[in-house]
C-alpha positions in Angstrom: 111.4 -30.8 -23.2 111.7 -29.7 -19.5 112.9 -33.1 -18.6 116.1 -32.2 -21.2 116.8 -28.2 -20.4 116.9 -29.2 -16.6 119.1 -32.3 -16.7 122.1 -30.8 -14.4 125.6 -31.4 -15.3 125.7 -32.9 -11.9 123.1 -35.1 -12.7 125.7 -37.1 -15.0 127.3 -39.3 -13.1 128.4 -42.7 -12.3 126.4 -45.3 -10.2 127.5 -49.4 -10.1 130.2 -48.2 -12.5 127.9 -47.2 -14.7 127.3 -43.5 -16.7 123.6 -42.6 -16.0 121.8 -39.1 -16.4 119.4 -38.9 -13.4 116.5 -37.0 -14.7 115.7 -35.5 -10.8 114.7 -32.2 -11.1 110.9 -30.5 -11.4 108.7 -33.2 -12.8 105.2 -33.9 -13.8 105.3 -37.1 -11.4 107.0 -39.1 -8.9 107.2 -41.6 -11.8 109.3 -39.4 -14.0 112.5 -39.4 -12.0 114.4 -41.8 -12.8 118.0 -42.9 -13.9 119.3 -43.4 -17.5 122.2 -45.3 -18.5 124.8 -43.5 -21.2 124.8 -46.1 -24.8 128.5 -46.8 -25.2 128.1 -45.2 -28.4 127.3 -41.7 -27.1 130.4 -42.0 -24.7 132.6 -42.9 -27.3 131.7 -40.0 -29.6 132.8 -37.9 -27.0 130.1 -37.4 -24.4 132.1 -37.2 -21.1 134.4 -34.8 -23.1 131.3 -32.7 -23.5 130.2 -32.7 -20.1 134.1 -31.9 -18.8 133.9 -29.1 -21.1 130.6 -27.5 -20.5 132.0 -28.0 -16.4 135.5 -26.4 -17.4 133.3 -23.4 -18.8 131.5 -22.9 -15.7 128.1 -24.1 -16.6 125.4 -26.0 -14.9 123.3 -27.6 -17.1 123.6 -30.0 -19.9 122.0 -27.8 -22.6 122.5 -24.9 -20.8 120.9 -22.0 -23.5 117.6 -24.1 -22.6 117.9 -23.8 -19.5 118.2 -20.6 -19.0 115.5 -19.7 -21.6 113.4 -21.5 -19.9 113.9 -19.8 -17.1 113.4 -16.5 -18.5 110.0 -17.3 -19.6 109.5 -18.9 -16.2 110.0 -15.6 -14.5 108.2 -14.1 -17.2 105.0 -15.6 -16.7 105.7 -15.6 -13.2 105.2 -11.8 -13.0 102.3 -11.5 -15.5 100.4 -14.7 -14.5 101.4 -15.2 -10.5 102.1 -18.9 -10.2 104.6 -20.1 -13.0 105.9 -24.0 -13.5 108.6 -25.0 -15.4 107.4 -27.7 -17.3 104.8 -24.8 -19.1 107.6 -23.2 -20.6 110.6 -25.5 -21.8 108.0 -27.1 -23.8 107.0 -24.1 -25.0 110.2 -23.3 -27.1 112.4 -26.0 -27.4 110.1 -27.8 -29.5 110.0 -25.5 -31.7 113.1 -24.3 -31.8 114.1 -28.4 -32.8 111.0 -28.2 -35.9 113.0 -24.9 -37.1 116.5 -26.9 -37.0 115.4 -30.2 -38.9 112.8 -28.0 -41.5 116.7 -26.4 -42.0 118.3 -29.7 -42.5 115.9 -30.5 -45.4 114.0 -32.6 -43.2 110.2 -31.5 -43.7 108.1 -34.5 -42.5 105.4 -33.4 -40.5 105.6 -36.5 -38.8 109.1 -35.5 -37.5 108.6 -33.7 -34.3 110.3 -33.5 -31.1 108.9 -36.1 -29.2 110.0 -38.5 -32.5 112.9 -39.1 -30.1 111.0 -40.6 -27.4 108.9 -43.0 -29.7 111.8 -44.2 -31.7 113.4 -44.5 -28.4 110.8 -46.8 -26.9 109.8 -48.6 -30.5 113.7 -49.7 -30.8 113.7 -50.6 -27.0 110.5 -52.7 -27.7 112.2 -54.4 -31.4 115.3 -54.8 -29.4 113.0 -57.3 -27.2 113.7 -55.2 -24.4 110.3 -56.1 -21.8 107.8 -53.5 -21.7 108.2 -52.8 -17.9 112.1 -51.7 -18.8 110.8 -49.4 -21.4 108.9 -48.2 -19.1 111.2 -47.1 -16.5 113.8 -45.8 -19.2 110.7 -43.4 -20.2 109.7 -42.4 -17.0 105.8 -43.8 -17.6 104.0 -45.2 -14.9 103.0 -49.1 -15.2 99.0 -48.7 -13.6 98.5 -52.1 -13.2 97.8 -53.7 -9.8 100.9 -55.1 -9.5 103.0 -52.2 -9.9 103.3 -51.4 -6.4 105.5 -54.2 -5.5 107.9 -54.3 -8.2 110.1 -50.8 -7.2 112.3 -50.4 -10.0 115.1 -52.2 -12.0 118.7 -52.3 -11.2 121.3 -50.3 -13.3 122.9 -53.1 -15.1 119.8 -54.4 -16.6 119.0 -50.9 -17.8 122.5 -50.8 -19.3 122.0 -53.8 -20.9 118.6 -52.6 -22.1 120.0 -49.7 -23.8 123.2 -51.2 -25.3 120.6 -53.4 -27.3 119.2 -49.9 -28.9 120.5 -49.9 -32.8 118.7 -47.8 -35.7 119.4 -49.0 -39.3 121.0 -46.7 -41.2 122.1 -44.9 -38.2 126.1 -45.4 -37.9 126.9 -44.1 -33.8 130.7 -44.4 -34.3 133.2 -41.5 -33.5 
């Protein structure tokens, strides 16, 4: 959730010709920054048209009313509590506030929570026979084997083509 309300608007940006989101801001580790290529599906239901937009209105952030939010309760805690992170607080609301909107979809699965997104992310990465070090640098988790130290990330193409092999059935991504 903090990963999401902090994601700048300059953070979207192009790199090797590429659309990525560079997840760069306050972290839980040096392992969570990272860069994220845009699915051609998202684009072509309008993402960059978003982002213009959201710039055109003079905001900063990608989901903007989280942001700020979270920064409320950031100062919040900050002057009951003395010391005040940020990734205590996003995760504080915007979890909830995304149970509230699905329960008022009709979906009511207790099994449907917000971090569904991130394993259905990584299981569709993993059927898509995308390898598990990729998946792991699209997530931001850290690979703890003895190894890891000498392999220092993948190049944006690959990850593009990692993601472009994502598909959900049943789940139609067209504009």
């Amino acid at each position: 959730a903090s990963e999401l309300a902090q994601i700048k608007l300059n953070s979207v940006r192009t790199e090797h010709d590429i659309l990525v989101i560079a997840i760069e801001e306050e972290m839980k580790n040096k392992g969570s920054r990272r860069i994220i290529p845009i699915h051609s599906s998202l684009i072509a239901l309008g993402f960059t048209d978003r982002v213009r937009s959201l710039r055109e209105h003079g905001q900063t952030h990608l989901f903007a009313d989280w942001y700020q939010k979270g920064m409320k309760a950031k100062a919040r805690a900050a002057n009951n509590h003395g010391r005040a992170t940020l990734n205590h607080y996003f995760p504080r609301f915007i979890p909830k506030r995304f149970i509230a909107d699905i329960r008022a979809l009709g979906i009511h699965d207790p099994l449907k929570t917000f971090h569904s997104f991130r394993h259905t992310f990584k299981t569709g990465l993993a059927r898509a026979g995308v390898p598990r070090s990729m998946q792991d640098d699209l997530c931001g988790h850290a690979d703890n084997s003895a190894g890891a130290g000498y392999v220092h990330g993948e190049s944006v193409e690959a990850m593009q083509e990692a993601i472009e092999r994502l598909r959900f059935d049943g789940l139609e991504l067209t504009p």
